[in-house]
Biotite code that builds the C-alpha atoms (Angstrom):
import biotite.structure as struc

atoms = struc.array([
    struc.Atom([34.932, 11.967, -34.604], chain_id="A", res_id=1, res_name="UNK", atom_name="CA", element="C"),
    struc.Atom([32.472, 13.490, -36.776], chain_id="A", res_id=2, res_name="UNK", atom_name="CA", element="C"),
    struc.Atom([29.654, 15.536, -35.719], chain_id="A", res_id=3, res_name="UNK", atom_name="CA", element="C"),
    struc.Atom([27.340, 13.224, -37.480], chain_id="A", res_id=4, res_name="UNK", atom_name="CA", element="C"),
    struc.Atom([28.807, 10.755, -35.474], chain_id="A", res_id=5, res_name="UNK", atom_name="CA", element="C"),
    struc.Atom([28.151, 11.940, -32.069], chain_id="A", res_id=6, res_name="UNK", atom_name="CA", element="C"),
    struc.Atom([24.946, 13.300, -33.256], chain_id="A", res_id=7, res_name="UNK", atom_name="CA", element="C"),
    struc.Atom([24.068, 9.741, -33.364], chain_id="A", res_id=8, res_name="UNK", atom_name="CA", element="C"),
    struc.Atom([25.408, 8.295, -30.707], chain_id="A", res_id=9, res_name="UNK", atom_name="CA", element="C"),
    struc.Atom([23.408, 11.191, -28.265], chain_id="A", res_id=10, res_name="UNK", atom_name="CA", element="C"),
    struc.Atom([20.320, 10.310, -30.109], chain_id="A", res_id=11, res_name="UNK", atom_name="CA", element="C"),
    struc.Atom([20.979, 6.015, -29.574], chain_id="A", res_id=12, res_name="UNK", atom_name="CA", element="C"),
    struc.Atom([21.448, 7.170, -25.792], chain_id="A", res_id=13, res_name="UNK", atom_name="CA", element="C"),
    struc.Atom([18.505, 9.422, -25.949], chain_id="A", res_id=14, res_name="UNK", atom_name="CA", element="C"),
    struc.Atom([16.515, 6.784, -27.073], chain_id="A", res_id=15, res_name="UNK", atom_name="CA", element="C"),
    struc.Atom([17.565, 3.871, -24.803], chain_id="A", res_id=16, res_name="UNK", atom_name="CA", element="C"),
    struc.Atom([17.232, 6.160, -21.804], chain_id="A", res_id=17, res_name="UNK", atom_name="CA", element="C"),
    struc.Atom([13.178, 7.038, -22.916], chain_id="A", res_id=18, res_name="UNK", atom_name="CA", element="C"),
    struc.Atom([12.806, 3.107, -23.255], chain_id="A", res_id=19, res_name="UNK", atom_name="CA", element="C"),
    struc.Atom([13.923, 1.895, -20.246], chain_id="A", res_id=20, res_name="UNK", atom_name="CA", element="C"),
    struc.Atom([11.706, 4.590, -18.740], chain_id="A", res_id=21, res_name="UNK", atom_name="CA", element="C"),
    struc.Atom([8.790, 3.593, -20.531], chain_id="A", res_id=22, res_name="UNK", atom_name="CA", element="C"),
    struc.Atom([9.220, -0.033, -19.224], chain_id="A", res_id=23, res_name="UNK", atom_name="CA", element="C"),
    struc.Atom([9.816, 1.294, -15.614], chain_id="A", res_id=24, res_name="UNK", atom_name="CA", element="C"),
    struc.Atom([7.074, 3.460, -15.801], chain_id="A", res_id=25, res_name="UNK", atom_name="CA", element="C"),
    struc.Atom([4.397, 0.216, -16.784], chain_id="A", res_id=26, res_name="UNK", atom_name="CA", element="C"),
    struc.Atom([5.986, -2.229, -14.742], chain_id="A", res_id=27, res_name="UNK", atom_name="CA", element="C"),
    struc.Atom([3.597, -3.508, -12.015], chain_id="A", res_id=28, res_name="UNK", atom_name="CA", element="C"),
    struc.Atom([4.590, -4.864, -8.312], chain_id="A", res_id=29, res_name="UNK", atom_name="CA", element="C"),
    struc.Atom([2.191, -7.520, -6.813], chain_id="A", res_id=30, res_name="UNK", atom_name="CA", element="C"),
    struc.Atom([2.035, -7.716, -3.461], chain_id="A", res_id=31, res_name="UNK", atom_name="CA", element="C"),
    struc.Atom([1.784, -10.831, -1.689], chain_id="A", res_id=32, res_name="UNK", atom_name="CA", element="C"),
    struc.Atom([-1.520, -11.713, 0.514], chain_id="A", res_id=33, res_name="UNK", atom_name="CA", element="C"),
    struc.Atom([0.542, -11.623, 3.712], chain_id="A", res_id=34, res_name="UNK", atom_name="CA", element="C"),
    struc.Atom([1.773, -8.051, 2.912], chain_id="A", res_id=35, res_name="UNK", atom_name="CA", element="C"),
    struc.Atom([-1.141, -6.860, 1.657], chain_id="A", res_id=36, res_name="UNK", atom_name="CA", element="C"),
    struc.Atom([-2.314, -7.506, 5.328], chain_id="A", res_id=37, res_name="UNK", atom_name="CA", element="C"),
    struc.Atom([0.387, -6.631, 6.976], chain_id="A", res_id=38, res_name="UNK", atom_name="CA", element="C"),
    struc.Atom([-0.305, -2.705, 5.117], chain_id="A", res_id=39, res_name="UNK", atom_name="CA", element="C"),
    struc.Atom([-3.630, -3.307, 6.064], chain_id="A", res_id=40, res_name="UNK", atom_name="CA", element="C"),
    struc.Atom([-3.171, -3.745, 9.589], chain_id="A", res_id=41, res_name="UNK", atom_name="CA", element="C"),
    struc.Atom([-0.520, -0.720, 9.516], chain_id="A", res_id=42, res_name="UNK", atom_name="CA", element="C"),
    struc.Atom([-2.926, 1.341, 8.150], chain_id="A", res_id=43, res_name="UNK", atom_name="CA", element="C"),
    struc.Atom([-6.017, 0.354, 10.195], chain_id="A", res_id=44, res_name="UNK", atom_name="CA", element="C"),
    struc.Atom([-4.154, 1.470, 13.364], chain_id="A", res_id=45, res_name="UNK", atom_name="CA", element="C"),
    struc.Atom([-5.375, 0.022, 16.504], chain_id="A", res_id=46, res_name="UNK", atom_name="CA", element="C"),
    struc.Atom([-8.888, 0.964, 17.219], chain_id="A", res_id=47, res_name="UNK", atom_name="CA", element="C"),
    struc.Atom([-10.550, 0.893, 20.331], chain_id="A", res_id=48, res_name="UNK", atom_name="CA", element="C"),
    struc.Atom([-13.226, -1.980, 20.101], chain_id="A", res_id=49, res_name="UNK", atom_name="CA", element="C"),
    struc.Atom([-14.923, -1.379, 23.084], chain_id="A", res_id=50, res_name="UNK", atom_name="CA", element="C"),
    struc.Atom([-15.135, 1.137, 25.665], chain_id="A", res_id=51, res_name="UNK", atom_name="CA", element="C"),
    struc.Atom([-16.738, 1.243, 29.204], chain_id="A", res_id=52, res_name="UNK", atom_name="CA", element="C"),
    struc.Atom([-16.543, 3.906, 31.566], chain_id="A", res_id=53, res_name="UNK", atom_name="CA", element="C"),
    struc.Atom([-17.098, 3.423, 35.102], chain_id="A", res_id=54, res_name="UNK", atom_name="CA", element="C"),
    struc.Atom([-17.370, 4.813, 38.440], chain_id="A", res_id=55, res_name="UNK", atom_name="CA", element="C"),
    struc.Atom([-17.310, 8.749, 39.179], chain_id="A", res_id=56, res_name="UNK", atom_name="CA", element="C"),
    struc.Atom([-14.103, 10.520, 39.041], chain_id="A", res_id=57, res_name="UNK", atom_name="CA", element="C"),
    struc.Atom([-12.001, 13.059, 37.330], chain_id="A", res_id=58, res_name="UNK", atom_name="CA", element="C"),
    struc.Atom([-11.017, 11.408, 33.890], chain_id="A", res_id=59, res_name="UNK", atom_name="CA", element="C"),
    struc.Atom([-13.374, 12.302, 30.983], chain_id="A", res_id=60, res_name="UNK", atom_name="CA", element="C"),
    struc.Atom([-15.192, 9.582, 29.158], chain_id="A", res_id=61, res_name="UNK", atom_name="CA", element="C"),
    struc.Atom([-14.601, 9.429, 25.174], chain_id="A", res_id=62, res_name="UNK", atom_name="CA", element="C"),
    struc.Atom([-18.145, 7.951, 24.884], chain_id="A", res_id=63, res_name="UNK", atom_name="CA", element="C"),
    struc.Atom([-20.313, 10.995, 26.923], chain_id="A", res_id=64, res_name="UNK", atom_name="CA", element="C"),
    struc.Atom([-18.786, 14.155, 28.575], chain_id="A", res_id=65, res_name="UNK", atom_name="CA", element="C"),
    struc.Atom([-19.206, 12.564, 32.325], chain_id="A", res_id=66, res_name="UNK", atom_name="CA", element="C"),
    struc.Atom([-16.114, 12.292, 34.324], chain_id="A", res_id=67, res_name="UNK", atom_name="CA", element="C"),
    struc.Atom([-15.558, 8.801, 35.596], chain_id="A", res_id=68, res_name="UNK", atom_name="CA", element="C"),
    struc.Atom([-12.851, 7.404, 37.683], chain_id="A", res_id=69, res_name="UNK", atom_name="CA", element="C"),
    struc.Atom([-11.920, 4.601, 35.087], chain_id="A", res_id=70, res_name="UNK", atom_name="CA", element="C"),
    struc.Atom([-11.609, 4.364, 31.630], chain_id="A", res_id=71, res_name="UNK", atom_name="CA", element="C"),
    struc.Atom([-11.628, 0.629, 29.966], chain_id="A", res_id=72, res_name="UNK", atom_name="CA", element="C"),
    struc.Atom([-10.915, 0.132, 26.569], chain_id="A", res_id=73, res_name="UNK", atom_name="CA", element="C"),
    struc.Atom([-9.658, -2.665, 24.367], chain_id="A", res_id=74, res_name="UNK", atom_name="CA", element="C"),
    struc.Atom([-8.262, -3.411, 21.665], chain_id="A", res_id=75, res_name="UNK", atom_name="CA", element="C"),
    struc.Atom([-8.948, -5.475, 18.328], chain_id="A", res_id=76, res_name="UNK", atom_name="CA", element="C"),
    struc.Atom([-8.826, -5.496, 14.590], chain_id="A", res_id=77, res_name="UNK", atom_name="CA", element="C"),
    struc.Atom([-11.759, -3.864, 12.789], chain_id="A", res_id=78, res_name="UNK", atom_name="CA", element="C"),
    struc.Atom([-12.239, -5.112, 8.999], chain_id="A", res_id=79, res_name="UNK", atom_name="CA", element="C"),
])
């Protein structure tokens, strides 16, 4: 083989490889509604949507500093 030869051949190879990198790099994924919500919901967490403190005790309340003997919270999706 010539050096000419394999000059070209690394510079075909060099070329394909930047190509295909440019078409990975502008490719774009769509994401279905359902998994759009379902990353949604992932990334939401699950946030108390109510909570009610009652009685006295010895556990602290999240809402004041008191110390109450229960703690009732529940849960719900916030949007």
């Amino acid at each position: 083989m010539s050096k000419n030869y394999e000059q070209e051949i690394f510079c075909d190879l060099d070329a394909t490889f930047a190509g295909y990198n440019i078409y990975q790099s502008q490719r774009t994924v769509i994401m279905s509604d359902l998994a759009l919500a379902n990353v949604e919901a992932l990334a939401n967490g699950e946030t108390p949507s109510q909570i009610v403190c009652i009685s006295s005790g010895s556990v602290d309340c999240p809402i004041m500093s008191d110390k109450v003997k229960y703690v009732s919270q529940g849960y719900g999706f916030m949007y």
